[in-house]
Biotite code that builds the C-alpha atoms (Angstrom):
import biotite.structure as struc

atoms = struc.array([
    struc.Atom([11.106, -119.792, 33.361], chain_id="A", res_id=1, res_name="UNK", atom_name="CA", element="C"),
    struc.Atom([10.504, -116.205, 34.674], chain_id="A", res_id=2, res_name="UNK", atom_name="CA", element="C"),
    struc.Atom([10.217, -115.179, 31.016], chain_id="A", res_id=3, res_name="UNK", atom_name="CA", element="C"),
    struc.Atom([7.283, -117.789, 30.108], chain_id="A", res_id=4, res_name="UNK", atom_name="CA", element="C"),
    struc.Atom([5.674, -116.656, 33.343], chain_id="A", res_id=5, res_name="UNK", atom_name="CA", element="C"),
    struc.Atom([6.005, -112.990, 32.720], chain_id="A", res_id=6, res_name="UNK", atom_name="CA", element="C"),
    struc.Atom([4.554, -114.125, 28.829], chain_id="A", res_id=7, res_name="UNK", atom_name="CA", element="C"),
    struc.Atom([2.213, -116.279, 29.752], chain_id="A", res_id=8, res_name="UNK", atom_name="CA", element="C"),
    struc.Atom([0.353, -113.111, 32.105], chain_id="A", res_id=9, res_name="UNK", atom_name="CA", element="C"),
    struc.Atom([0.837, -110.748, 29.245], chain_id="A", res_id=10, res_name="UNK", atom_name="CA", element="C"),
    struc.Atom([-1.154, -112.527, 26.572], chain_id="A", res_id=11, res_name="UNK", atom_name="CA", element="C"),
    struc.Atom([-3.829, -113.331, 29.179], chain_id="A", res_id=12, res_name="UNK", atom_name="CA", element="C"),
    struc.Atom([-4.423, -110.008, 30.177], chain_id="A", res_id=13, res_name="UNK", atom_name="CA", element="C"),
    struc.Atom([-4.287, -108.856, 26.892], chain_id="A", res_id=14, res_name="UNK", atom_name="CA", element="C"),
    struc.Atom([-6.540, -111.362, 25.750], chain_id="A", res_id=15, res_name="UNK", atom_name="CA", element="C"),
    struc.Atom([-8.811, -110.681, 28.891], chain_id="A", res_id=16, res_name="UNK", atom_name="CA", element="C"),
    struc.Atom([-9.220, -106.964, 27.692], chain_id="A", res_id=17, res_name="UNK", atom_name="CA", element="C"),
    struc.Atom([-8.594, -107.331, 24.244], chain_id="A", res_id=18, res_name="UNK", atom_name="CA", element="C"),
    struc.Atom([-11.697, -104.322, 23.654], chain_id="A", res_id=19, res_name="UNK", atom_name="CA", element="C"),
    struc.Atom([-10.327, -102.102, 25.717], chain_id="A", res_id=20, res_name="UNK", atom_name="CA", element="C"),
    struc.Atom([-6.764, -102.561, 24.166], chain_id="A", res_id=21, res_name="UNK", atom_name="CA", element="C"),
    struc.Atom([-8.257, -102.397, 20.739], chain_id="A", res_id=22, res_name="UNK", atom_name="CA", element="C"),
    struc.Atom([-9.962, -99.026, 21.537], chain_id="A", res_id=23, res_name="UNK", atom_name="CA", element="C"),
    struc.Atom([-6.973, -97.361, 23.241], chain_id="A", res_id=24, res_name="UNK", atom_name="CA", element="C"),
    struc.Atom([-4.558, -98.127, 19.788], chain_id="A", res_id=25, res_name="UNK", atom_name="CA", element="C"),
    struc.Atom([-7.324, -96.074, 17.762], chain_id="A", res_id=26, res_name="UNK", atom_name="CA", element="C"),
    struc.Atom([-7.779, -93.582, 19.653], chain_id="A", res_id=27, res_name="UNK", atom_name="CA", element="C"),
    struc.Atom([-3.581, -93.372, 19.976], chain_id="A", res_id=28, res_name="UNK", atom_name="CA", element="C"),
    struc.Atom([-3.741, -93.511, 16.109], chain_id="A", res_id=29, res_name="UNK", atom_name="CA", element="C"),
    struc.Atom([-6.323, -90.996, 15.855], chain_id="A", res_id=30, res_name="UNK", atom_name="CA", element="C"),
    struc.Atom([-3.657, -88.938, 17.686], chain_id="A", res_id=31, res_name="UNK", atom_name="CA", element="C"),
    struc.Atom([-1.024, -89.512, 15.734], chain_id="A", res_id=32, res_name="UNK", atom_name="CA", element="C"),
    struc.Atom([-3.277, -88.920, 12.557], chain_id="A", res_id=33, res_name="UNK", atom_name="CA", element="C"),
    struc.Atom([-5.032, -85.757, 13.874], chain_id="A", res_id=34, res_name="UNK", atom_name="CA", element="C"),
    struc.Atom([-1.192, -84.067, 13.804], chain_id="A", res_id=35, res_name="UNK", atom_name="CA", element="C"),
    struc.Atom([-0.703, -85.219, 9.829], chain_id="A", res_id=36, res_name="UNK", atom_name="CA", element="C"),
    struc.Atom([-4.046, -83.938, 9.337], chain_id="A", res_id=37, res_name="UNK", atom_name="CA", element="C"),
    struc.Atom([-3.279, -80.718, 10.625], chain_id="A", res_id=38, res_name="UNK", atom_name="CA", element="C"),
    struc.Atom([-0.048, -80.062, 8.990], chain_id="A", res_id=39, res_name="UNK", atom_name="CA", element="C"),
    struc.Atom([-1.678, -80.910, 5.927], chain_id="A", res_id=40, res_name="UNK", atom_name="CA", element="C"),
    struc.Atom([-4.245, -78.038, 6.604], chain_id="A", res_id=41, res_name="UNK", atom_name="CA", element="C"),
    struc.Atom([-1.871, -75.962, 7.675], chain_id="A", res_id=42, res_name="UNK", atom_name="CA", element="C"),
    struc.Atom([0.138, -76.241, 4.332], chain_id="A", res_id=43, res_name="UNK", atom_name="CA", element="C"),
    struc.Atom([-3.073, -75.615, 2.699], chain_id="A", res_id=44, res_name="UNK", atom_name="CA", element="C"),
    struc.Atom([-4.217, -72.517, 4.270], chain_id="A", res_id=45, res_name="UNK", atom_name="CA", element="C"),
    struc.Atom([-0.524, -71.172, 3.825], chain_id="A", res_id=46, res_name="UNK", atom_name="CA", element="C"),
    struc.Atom([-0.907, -71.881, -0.288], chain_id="A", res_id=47, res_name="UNK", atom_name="CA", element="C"),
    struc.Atom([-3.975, -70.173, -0.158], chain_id="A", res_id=48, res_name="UNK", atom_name="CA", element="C"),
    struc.Atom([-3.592, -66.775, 1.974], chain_id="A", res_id=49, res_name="UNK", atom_name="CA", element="C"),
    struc.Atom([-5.940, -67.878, 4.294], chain_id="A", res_id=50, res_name="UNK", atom_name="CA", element="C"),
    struc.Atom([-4.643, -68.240, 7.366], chain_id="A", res_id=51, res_name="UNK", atom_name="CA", element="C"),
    struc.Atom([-7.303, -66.414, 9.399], chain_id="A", res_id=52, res_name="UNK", atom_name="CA", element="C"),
    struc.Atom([-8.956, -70.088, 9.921], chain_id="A", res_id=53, res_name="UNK", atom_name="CA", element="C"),
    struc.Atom([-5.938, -71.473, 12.018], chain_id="A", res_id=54, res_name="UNK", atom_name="CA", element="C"),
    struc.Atom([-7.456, -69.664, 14.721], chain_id="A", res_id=55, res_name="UNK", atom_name="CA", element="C"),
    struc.Atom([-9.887, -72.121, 14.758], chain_id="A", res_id=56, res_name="UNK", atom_name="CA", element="C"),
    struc.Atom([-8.093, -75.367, 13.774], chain_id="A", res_id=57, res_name="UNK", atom_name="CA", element="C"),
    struc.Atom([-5.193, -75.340, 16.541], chain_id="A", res_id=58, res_name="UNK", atom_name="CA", element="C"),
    struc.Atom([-7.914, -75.667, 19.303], chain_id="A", res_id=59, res_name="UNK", atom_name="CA", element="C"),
    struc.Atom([-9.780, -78.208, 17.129], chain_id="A", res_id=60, res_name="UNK", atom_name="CA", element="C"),
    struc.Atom([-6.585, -80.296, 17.146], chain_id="A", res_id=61, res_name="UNK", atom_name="CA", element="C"),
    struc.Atom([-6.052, -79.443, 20.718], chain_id="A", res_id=62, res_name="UNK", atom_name="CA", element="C"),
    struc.Atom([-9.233, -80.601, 21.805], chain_id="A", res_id=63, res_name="UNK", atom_name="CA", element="C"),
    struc.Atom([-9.179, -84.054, 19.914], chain_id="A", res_id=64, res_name="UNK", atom_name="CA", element="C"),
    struc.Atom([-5.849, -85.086, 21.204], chain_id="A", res_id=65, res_name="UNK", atom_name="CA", element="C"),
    struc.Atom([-6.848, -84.052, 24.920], chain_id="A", res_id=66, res_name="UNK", atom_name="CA", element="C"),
    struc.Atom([-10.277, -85.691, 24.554], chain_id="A", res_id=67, res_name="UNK", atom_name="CA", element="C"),
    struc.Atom([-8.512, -89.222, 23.278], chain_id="A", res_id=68, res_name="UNK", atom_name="CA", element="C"),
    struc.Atom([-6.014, -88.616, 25.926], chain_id="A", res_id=69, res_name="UNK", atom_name="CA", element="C"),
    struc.Atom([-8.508, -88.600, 28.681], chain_id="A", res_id=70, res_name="UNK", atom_name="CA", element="C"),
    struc.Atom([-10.457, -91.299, 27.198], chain_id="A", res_id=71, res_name="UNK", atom_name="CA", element="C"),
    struc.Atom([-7.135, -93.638, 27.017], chain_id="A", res_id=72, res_name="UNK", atom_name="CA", element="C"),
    struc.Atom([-6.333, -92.596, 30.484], chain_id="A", res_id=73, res_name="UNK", atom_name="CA", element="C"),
    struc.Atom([-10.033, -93.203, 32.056], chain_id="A", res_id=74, res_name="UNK", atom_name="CA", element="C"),
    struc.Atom([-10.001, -96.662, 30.020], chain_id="A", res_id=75, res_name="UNK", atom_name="CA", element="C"),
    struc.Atom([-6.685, -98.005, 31.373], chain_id="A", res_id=76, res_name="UNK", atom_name="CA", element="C"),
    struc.Atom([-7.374, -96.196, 34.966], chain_id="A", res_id=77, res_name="UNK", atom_name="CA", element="C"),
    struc.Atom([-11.029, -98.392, 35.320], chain_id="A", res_id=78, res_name="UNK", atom_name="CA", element="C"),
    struc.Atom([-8.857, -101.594, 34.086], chain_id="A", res_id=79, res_name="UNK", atom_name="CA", element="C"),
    struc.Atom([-8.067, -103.288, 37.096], chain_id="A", res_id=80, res_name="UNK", atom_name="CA", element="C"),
    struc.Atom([-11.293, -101.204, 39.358], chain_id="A", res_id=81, res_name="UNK", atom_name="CA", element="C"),
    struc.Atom([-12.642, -103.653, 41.359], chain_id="A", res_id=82, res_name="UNK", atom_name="CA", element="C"),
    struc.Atom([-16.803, -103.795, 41.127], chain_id="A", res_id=83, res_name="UNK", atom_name="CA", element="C"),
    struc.Atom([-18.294, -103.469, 44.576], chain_id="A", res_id=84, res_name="UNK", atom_name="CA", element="C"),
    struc.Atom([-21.689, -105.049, 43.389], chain_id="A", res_id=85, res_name="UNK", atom_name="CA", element="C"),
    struc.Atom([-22.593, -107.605, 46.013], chain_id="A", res_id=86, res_name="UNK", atom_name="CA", element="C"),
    struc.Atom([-24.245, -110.231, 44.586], chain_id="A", res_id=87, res_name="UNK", atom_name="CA", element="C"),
    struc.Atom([-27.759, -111.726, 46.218], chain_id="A", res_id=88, res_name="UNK", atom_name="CA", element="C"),
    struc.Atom([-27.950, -115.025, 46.621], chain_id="A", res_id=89, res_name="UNK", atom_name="CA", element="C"),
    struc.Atom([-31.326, -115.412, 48.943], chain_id="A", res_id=90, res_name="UNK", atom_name="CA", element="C"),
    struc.Atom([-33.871, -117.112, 47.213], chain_id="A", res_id=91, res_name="UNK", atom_name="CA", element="C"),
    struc.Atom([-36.557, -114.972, 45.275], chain_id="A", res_id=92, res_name="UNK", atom_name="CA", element="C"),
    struc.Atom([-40.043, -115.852, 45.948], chain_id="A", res_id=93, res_name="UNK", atom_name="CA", element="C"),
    struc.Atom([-42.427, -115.801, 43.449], chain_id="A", res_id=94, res_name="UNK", atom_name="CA", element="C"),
    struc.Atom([-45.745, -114.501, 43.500], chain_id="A", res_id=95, res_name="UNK", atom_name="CA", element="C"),
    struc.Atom([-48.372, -116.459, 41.412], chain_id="A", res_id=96, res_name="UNK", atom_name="CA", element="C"),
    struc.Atom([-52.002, -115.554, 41.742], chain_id="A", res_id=97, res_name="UNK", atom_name="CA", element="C"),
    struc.Atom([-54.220, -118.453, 43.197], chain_id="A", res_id=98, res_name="UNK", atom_name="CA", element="C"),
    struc.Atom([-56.172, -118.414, 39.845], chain_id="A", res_id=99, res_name="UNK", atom_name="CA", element="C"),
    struc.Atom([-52.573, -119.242, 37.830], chain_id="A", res_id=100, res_name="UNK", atom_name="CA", element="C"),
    struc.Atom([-51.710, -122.023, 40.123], chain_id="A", res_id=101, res_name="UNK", atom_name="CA", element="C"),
    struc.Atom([-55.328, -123.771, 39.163], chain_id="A", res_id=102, res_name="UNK", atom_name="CA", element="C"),
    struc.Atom([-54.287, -123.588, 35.451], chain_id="A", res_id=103, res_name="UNK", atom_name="CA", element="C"),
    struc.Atom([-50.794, -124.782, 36.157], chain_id="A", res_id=104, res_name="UNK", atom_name="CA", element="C"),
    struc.Atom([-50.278, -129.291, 35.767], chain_id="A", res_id=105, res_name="UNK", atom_name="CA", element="C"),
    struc.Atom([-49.268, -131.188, 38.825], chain_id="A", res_id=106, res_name="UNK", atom_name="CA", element="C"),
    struc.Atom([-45.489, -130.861, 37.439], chain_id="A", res_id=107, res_name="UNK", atom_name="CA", element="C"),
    struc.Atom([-45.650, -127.297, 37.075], chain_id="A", res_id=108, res_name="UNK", atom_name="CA", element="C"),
    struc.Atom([-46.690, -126.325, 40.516], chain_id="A", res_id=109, res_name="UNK", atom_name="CA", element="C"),
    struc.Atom([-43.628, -128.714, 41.870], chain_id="A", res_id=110, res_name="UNK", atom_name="CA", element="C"),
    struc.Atom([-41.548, -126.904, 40.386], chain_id="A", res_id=111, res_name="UNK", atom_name="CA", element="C"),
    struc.Atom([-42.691, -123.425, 42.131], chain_id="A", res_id=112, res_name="UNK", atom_name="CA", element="C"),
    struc.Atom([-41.327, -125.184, 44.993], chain_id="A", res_id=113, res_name="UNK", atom_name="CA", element="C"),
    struc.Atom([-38.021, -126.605, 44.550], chain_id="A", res_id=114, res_name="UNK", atom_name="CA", element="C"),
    struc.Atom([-36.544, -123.064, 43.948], chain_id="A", res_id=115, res_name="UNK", atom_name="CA", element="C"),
    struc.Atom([-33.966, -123.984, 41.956], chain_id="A", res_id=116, res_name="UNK", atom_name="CA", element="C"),
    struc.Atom([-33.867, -125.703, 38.148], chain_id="A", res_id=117, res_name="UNK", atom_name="CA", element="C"),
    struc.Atom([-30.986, -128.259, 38.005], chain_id="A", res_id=118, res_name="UNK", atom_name="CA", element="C"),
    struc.Atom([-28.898, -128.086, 35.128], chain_id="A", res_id=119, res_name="UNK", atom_name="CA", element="C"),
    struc.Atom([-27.357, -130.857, 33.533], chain_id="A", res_id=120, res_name="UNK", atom_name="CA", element="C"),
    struc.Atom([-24.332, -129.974, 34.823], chain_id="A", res_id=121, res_name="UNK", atom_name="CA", element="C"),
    struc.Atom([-25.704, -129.735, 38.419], chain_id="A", res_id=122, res_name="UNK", atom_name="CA", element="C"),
    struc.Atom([-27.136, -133.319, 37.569], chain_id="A", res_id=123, res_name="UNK", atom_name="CA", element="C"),
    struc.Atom([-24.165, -134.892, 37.058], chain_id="A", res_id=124, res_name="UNK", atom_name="CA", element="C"),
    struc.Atom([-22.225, -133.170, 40.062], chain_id="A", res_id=125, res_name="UNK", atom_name="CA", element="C"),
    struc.Atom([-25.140, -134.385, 42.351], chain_id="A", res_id=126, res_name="UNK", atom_name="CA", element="C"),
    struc.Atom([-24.705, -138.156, 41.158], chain_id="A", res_id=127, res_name="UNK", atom_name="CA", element="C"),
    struc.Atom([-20.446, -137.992, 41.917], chain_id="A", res_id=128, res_name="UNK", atom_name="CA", element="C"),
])
């Protein structure tokens, strides 16, 4: 039972942040390929004598691995943040000229002062 529990939470978080899982394995691959790239190069340069330009490919390889690396780490450090964003819930009031309100219908203007549109859904919550 613990087992289908312990399932059950890892395909729903990893369906809940599929993006961010999907961006972390490139990123990882792009780290994995940027060292086959570089051997490559390396065995290049070596074939043809020039190996004065591996003074500037090491730190190019460097920095892409540390970069993806940081990345990786800020995306999977921001996973679980919690958002502080405090969400308003007062009425807004709406400001309507005098001269819109004598171009508005007689079903218009009630609805300036209900505040809120019902939905379907709220509809059919209201008659249960």
């Amino acid at each position: 039972m613990f087992k289908s529990i312990r399932s059950s939470l890892f395909w729903y978080y990893l369906y809940k942040f599929r993006k961010r899982f999907v961006i972390v394995v490139i990123l990882l691959f792009s780290i994995f390929l940027s060292g086959f790239i570089y051997a490559d190069v390396v065995e290049y340069l070596k074939l043809r004598d020039k190996l004065d330009y591996l003074d500037f490919i090491l730190p190019i390889k460097w920095f892409i691995i540390f970069t993806n690396i940081a990345i990786i780490s800020y995306l999977i450090l921001s996973l679980f943040a919690s958002d502080n964003k405090e969400v308003d819930t007062k009425k807004e009031e709406i400001n309507i000229n005098p001269k819109d309100l004598e171009t508005l219908s007689q079903r218009e203007a009630s609805f300036l002062h209900t505040g809120k549109l019902k939905t379907k859904a709220d509809l059919i919550i209201d008659k249960h």
